[in-house]
Backbone and ligand atoms as CSV (ligand in chain L), in Angstrom:
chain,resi,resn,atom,element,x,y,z
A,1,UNK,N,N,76.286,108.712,84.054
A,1,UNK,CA,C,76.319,109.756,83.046
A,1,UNK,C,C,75.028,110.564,83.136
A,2,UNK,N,N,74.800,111.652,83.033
A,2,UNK,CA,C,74.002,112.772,83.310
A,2,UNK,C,C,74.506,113.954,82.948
A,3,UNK,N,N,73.343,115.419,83.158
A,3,UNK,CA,C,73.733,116.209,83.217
A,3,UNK,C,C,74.982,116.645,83.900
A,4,UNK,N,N,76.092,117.574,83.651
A,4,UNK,CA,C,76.738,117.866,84.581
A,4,UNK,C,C,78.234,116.544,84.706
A,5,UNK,N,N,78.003,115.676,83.779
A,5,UNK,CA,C,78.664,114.683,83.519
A,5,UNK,C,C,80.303,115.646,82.997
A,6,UNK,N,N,81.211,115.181,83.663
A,6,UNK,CA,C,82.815,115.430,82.736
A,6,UNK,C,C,82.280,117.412,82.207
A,7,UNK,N,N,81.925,117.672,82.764
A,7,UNK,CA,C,81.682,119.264,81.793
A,7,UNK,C,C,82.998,120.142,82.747
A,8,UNK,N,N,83.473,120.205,82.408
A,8,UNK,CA,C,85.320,120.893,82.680
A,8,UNK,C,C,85.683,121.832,81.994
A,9,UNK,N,N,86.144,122.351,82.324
A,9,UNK,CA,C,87.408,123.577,81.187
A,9,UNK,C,C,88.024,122.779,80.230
A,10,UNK,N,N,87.974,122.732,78.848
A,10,UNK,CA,C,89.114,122.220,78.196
A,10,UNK,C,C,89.838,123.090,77.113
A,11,UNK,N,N,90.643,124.272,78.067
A,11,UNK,CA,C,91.665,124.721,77.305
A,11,UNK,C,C,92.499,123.849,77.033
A,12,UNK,N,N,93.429,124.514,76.082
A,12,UNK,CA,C,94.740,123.919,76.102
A,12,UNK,C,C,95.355,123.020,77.465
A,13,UNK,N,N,96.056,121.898,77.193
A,13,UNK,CA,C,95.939,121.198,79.073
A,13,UNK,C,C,95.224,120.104,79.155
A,14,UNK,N,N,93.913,120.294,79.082
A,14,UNK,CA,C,93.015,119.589,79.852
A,14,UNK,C,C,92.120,118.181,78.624
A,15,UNK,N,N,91.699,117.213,79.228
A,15,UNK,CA,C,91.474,117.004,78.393
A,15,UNK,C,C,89.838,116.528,77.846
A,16,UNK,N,N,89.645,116.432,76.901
A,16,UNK,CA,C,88.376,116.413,76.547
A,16,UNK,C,C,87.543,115.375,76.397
A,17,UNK,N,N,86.043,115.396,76.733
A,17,UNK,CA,C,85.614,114.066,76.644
A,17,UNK,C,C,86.123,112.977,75.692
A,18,UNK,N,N,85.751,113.687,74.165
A,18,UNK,CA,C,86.006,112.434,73.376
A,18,UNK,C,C,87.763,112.515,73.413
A,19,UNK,N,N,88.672,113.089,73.859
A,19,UNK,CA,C,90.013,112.585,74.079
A,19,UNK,C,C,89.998,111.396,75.453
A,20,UNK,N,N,89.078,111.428,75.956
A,20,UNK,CA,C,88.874,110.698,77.726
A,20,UNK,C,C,88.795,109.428,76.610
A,21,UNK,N,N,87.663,109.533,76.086
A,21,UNK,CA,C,87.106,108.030,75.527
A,21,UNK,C,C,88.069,107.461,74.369
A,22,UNK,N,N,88.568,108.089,73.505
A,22,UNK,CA,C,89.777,107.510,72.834
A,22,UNK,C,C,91.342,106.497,73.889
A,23,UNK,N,N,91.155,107.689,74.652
A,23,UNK,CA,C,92.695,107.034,75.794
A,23,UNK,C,C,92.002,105.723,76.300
A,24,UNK,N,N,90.740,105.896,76.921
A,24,UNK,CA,C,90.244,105.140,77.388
A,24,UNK,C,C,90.284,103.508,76.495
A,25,UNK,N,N,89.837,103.628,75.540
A,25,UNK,CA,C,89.636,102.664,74.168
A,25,UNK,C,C,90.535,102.038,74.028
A,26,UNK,N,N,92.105,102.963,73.989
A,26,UNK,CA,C,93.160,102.577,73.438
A,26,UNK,C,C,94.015,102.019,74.684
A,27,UNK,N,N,93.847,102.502,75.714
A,27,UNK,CA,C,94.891,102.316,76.781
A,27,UNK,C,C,94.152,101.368,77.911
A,28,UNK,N,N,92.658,101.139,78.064
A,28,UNK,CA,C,91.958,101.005,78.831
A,28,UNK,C,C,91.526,101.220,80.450
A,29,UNK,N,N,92.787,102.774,80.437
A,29,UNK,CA,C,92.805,103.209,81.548
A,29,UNK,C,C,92.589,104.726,80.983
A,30,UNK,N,N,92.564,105.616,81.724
A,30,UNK,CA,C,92.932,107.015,81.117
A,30,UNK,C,C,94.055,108.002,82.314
A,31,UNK,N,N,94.927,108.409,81.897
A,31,UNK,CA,C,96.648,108.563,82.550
A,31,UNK,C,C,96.249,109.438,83.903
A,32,UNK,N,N,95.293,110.833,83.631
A,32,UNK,CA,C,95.367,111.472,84.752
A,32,UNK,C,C,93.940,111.036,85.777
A,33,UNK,N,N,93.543,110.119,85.446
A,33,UNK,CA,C,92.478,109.732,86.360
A,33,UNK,C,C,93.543,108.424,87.141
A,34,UNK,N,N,93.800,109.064,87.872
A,34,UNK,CA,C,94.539,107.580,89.497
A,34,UNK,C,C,94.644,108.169,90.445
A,35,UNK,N,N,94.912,107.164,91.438
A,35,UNK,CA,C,95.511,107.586,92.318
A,35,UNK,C,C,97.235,107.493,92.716
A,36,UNK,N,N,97.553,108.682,93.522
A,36,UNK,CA,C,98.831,108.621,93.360
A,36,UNK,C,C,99.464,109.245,95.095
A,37,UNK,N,N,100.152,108.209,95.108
A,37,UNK,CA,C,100.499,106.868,94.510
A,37,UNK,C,C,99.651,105.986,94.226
A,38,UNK,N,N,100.091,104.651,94.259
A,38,UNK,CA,C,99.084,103.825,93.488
A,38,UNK,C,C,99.583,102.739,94.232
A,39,UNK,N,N,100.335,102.603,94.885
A,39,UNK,CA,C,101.145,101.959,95.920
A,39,UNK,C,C,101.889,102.096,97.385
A,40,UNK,N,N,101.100,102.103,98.377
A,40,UNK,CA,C,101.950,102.419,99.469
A,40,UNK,C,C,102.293,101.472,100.850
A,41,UNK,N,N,103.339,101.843,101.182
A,41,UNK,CA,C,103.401,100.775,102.356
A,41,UNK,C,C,103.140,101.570,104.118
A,42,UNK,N,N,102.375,101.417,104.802
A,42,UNK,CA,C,102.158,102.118,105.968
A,42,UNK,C,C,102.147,100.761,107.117
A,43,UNK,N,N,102.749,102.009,108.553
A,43,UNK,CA,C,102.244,101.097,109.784
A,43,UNK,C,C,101.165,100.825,110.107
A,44,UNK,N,N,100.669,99.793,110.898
A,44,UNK,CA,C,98.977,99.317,111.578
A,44,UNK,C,C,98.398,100.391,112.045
A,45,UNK,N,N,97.396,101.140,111.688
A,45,UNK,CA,C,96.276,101.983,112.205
A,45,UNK,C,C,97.175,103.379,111.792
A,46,UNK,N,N,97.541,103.260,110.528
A,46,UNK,CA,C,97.875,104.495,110.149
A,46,UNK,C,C,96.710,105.190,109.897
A,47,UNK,N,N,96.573,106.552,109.417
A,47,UNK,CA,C,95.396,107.129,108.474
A,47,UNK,C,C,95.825,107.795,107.500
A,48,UNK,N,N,94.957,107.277,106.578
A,48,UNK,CA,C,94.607,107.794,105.204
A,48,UNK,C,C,94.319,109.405,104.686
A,49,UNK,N,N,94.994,110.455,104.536
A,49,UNK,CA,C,94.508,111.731,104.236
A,49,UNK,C,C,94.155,111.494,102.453
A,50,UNK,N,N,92.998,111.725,102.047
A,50,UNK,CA,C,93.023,111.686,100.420
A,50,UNK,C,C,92.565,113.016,99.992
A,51,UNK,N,N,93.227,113.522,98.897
A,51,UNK,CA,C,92.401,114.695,98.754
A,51,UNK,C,C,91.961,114.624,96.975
A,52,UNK,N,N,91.070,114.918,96.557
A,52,UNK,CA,C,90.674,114.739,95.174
A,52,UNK,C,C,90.774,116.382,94.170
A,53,UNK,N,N,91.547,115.776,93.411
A,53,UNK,CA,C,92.687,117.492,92.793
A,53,UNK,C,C,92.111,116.978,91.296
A,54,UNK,N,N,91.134,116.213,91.057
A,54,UNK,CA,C,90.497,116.843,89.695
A,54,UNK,C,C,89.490,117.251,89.820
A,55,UNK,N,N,88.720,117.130,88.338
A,55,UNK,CA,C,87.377,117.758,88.395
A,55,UNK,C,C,85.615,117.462,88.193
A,56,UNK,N,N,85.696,116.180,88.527
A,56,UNK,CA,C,84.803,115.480,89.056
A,56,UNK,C,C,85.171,114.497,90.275
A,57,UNK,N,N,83.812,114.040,90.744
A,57,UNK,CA,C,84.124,112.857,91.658
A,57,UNK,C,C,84.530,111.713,91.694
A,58,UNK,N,N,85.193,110.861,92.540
A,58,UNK,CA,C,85.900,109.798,92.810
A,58,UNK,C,C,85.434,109.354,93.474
A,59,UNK,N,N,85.400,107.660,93.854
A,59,UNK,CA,C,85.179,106.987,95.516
A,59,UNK,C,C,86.120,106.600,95.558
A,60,UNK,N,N,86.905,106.442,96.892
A,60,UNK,CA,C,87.539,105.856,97.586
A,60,UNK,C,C,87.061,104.292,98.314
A,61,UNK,N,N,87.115,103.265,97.574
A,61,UNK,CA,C,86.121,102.350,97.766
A,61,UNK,C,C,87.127,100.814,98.084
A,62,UNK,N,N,86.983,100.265,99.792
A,62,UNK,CA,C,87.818,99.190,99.544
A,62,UNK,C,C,87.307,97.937,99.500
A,63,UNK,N,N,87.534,96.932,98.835
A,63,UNK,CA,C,87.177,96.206,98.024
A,63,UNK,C,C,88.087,94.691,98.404
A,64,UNK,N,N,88.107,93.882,98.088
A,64,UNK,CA,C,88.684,92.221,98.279
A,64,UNK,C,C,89.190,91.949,97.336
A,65,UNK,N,N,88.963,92.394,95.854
A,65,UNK,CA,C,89.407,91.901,94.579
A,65,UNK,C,C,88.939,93.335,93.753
A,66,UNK,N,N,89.855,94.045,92.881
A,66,UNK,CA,C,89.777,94.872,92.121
A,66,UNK,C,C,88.321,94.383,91.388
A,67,UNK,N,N,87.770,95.238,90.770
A,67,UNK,CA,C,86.779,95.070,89.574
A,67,UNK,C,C,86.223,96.265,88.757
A,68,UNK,N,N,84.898,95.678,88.297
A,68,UNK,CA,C,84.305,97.055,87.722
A,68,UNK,C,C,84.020,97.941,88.660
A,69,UNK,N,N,83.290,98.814,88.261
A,69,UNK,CA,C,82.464,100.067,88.972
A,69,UNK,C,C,80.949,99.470,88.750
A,70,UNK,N,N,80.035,100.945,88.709
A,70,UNK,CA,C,78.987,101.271,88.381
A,70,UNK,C,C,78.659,101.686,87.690
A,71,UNK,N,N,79.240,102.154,86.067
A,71,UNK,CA,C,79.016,102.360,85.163
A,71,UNK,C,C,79.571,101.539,83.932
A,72,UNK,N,N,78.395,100.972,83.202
A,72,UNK,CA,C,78.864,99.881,82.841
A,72,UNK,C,C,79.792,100.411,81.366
A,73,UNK,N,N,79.007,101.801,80.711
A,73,UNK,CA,C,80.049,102.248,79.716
A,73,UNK,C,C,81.475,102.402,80.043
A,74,UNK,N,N,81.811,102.926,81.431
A,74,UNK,CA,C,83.328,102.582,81.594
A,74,UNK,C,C,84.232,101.217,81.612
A,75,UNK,N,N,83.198,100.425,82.418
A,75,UNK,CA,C,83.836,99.027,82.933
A,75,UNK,C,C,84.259,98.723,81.805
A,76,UNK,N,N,83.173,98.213,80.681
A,76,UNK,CA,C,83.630,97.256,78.984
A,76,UNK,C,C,85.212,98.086,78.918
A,77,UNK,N,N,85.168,99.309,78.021
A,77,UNK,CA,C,86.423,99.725,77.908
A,77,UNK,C,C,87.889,99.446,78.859
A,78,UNK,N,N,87.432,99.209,80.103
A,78,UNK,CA,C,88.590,99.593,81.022
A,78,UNK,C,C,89.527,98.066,81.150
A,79,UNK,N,N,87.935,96.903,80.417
A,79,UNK,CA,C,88.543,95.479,81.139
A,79,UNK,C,C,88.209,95.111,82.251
A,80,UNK,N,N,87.082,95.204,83.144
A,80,UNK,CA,C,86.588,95.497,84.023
A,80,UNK,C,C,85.069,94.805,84.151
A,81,UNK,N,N,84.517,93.916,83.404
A,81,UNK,CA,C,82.984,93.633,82.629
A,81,UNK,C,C,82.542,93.380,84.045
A,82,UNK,N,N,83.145,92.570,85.177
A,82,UNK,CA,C,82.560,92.718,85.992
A,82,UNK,C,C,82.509,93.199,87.659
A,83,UNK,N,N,81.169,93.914,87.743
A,83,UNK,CA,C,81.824,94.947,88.852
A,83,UNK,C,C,82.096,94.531,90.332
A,84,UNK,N,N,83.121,94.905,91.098
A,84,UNK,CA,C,83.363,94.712,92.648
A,84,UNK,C,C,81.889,94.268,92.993
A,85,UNK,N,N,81.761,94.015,93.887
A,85,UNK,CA,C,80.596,93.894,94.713
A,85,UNK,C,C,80.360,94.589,95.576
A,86,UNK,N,N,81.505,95.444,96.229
A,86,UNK,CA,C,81.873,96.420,97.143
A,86,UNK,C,C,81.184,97.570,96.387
A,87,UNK,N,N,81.100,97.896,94.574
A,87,UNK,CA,C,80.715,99.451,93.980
A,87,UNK,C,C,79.622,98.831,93.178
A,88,UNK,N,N,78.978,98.128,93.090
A,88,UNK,CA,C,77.426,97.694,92.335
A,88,UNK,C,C,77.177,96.308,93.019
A,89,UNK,N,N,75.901,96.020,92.863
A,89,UNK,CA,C,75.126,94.840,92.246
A,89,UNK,C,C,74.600,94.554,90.851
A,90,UNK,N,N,74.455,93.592,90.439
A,90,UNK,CA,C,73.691,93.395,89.106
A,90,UNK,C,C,72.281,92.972,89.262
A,91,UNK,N,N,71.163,93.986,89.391
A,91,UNK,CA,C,69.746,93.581,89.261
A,91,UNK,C,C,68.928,93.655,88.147
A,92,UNK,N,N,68.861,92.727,87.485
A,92,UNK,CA,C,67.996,92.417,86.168
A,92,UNK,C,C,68.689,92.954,85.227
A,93,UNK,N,N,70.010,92.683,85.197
A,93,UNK,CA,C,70.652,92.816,84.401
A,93,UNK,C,C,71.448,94.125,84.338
A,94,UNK,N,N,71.036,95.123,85.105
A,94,UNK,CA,C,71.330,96.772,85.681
A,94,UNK,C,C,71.930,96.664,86.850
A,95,UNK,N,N,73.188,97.646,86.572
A,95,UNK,CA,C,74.434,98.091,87.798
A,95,UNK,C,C,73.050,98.824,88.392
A,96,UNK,N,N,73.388,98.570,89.762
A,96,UNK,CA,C,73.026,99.519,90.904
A,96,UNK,C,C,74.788,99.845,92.151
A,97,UNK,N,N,74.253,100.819,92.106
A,97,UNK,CA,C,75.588,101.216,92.907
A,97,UNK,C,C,75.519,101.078,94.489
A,98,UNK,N,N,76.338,100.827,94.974
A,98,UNK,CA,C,76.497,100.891,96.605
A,98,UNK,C,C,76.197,101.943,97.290
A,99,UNK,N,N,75.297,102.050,98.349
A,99,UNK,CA,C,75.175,103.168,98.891
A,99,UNK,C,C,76.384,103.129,99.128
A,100,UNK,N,N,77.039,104.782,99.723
A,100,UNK,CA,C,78.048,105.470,100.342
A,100,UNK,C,C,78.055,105.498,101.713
A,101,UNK,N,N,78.839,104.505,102.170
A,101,UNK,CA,C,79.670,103.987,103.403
A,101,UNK,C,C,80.803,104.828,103.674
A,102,UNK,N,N,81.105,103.611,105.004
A,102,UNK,CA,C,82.742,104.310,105.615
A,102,UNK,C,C,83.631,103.714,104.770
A,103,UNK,N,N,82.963,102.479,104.581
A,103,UNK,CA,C,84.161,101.939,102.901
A,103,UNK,C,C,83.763,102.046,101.686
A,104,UNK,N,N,83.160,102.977,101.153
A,104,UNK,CA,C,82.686,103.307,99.777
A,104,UNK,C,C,82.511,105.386,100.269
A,105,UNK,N,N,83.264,105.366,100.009
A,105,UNK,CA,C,83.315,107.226,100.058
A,105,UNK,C,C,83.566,108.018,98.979
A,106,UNK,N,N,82.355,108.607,98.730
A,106,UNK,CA,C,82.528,109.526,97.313
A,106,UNK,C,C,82.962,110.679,97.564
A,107,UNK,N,N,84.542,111.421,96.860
A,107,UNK,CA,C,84.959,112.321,97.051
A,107,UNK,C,C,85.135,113.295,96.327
A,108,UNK,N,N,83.760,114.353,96.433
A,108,UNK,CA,C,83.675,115.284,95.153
A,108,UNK,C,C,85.003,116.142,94.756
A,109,UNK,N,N,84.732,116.809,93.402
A,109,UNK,CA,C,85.988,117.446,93.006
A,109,UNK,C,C,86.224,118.462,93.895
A,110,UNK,N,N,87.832,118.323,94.610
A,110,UNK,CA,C,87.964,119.422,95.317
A,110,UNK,C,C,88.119,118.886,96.972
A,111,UNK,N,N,87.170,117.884,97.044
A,111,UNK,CA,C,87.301,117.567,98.744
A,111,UNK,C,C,88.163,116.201,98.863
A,112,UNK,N,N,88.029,116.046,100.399
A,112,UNK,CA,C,89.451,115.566,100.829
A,112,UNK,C,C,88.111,114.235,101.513
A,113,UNK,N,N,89.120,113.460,101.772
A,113,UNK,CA,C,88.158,112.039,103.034
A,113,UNK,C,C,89.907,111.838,103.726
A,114,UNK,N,N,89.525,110.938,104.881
A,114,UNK,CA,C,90.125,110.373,105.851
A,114,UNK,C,C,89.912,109.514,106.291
A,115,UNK,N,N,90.677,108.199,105.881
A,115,UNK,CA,C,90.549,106.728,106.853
A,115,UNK,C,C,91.370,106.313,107.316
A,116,UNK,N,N,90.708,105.535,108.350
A,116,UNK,CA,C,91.412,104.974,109.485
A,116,UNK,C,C,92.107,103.543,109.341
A,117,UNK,N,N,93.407,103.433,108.743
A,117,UNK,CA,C,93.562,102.073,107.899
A,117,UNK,C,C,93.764,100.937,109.362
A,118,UNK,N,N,92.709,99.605,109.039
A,118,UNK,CA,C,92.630,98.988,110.496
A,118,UNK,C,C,93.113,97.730,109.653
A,119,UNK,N,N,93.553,97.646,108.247
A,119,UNK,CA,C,93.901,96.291,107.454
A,119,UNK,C,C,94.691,95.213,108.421
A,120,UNK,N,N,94.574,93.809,108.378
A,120,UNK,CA,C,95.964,93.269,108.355
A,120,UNK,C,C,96.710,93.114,107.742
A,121,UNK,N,N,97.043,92.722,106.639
A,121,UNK,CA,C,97.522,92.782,105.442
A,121,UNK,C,C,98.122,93.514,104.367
A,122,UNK,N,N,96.927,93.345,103.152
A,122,UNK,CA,C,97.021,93.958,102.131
A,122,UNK,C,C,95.507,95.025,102.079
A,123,UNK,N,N,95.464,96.069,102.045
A,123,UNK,CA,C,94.446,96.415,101.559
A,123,UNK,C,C,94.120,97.099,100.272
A,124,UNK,N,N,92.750,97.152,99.587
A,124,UNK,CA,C,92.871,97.737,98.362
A,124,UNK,C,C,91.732,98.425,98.073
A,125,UNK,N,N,91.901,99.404,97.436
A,125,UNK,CA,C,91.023,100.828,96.780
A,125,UNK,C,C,91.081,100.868,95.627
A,126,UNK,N,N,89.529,101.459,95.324
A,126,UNK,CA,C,89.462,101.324,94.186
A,126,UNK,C,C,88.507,102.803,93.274
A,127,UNK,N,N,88.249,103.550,92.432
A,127,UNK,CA,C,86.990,104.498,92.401
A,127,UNK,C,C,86.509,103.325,91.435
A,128,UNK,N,N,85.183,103.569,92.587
A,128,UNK,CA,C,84.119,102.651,91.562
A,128,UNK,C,C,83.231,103.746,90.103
A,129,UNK,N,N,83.699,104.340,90.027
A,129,UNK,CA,C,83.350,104.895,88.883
A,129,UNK,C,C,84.304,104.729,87.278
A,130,UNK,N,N,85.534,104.906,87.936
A,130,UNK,CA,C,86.728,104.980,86.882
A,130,UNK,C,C,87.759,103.971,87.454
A,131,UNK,N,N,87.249,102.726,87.374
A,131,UNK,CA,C,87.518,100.982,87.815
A,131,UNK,C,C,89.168,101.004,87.524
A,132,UNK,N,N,89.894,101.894,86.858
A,132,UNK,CA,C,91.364,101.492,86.313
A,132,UNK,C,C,92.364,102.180,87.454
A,133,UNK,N,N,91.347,102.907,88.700
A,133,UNK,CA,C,91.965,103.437,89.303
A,133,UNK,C,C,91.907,102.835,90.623
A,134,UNK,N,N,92.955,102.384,91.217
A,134,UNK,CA,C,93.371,101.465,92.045
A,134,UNK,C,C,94.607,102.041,92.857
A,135,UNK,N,N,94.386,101.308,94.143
A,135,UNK,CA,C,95.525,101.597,95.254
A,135,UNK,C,C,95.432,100.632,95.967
A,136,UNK,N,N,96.673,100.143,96.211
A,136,UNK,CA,C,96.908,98.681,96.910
A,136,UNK,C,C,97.601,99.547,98.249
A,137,UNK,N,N,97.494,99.095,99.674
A,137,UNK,CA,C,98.415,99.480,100.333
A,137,UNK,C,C,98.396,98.100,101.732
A,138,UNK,N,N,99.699,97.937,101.781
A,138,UNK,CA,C,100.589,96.933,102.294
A,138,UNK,C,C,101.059,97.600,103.751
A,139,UNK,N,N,101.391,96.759,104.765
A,139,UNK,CA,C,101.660,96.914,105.790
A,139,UNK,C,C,103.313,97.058,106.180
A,140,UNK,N,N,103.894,97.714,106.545
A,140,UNK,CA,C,105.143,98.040,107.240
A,140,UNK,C,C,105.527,96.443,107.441
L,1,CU,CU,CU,87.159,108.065,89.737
């Protein structure tokens, strides 16, 4: 949270911080922050096109076990208390965030990333910022 934090248009439409933090409270997700799908099934060494169509940033972050983020005011609300290890550490008691990797990619509002899915399995994504947003994707 900072300057420059969630500051958006909120005409009619859109919605507003303290509407973010109510949904958030009540739902412990908030509806237009995901990814979508949120589920997909692809062949071995497919790639990933993502493009980010709101109005702040996202990571694209894959992870072993869903969790929190890096902000701990989101995590409490979301259900989330504690974060991936993949999108923070806990030092002295303070989230520190992951530098930005080939598997932790922050995708500002507006831009796109591309990965190279090399999973066996199951793999899973997550934005370590807004922890409720998750993508599992499964193999053909
Ligand atoms: Cu996000």
């Amino acid at each position: 949270m900072g300057p420059g934090t969630c500051v958006r248009d909120t005409t009619n439409g859109e919605i507003t911080f303290s509407g973010f933090v109510a949904e958030l409270t009540a739902d412990k997700s908030v509806g237009a922050w995901r990814f979508a799908p949120q589920q997909i099934s692809v062949s071995e060494g497919a790639t990933l096109h993502v493009n980010n169509l709101g109005g702040e940033t996202h990571t694209l972050t894959e992870v072993k076990r869903f969790g929190g983020g890096f902000l701990d005011f989101l995590n409490g609300p979301s259900g989330n208390p504690i974060p991936a290890p993949e999108c923070a550490q806990v030092v002295d008691g303070a989230l520190v965030p992951e530098p930005p990797s080939d598997e932790n990619i922050f995708i500002p509002a507006g831009g796109t990333a591309t990965v190279h899915l090399e999973h066996g399995v199951t793999a899973r994504y997550q934005c370590c910022i807004h922890p409720w947003m998750r993508l599992t994707i499964t193999k053909d």
